[in-house]
N, C-alpha and C positions, 0 to 999 in steps of 0.2 A: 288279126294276127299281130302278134308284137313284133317291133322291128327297133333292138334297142340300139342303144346310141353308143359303140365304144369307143369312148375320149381318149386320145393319145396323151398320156398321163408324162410322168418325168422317165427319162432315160435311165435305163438297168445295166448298172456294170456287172457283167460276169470274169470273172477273173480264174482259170483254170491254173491249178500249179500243183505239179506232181515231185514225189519225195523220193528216193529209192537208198536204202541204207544198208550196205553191206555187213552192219555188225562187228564187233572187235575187228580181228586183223585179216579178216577175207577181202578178199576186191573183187568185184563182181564188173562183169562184162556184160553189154549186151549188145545182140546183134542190131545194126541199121535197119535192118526191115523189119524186127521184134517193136522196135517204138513207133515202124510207119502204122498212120491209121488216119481217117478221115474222118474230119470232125465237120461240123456244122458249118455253111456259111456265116460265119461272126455278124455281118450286118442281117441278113435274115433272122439270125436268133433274136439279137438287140431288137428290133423293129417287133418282131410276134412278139414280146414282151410288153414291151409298147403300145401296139397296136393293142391287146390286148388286156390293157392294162385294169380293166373294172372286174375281171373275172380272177378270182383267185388260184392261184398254182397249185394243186395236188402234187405235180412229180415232174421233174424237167430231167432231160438226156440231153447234154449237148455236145457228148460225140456221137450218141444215135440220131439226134436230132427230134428229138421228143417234148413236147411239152402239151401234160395236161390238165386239166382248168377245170374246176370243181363245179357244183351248180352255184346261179346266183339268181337272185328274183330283184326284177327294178321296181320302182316305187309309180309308175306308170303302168305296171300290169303285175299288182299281187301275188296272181292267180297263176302265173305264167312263170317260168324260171327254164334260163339256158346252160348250156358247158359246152365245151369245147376243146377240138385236141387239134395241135397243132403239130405237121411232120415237117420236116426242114430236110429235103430230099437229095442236096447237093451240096457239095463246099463250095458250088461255085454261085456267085447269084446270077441267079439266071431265073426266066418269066417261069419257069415249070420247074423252080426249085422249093418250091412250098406248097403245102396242100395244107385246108383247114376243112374241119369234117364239126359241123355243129349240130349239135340235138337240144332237143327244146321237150318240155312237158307241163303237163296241165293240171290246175288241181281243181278237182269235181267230189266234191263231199268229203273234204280232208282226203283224199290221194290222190298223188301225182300219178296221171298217164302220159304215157308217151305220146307224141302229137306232130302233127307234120311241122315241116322246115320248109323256108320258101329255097327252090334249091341255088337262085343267088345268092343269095346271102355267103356262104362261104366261097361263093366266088370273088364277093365283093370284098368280102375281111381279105383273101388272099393278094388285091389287088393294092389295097390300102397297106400291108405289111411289103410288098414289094417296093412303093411308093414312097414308104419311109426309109426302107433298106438303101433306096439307090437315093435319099437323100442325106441320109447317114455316110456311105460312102465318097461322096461330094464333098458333105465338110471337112472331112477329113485329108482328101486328095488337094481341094482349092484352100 
């Protein structure tokens, strides 16, 4: 079974900024609750970036908390190729604010099949992205 290696690569600035333009001479209002919304833990997204740095992004949500990861094959097992999707469950960080859901497949006469997953492994990415998250937040705080 492969068991690849994802290297905490450089830190991912995400930088969120919203526009809202009224046009000519209207002024627009909007309600306090119309802008509330919850977005992602900021150090949890940072870190699942991070953490996940060898696998390439398909599609990121970071006020649903979404990020998913395309396949990749490492050069230790050709044959093999993984992806992965990352949920970021909370704005708060917290140990049960991230779930990682990994799928792995195999290739057997030029096609990929689908193929088991050892089922730590996404426990273990999940513990490594919390790891960095609450060190992310440290630097920051000290």
């Amino acid at each position: 079974m492969m068991k690849p290696t994802l290297a905490i690569a450089f830190a991912g600035m995400i930088a969120l900024s919203g526009c809202l333009s009224g046009g000519g001479n209207k002024t627009v209002r909007t309600a306090p609750a119309a802008q509330s919304y919850s977005a992602a833990n900021p150090y949890l997204w940072r870190a699942s970036l991070d953490t996940m740095a060898a696998l390439p992004v398909v599609s990121s949500d970071p006020i649903g908390g979404l990020i998913i990861y395309d396949w990749r094959t490492f050069e230790s097992a050709p044959d093999e190729r993984i992806k992965a999707t990352v949920y970021i469950l909370d704005s708060r960080l917290r140990a049960d604010g991230v779930k990682v859901s990994v799928h792995r497949q195999v290739n057997t006469g030029g096609t990929w099949t689908d193929a088991a997953v050892d089922p730590a492994t996404g426990e273990q990415l999940e513990n490594k992205i919390l790891e960095r998250a609450r060190l992310l937040k440290a630097s920051e705080i000290g």
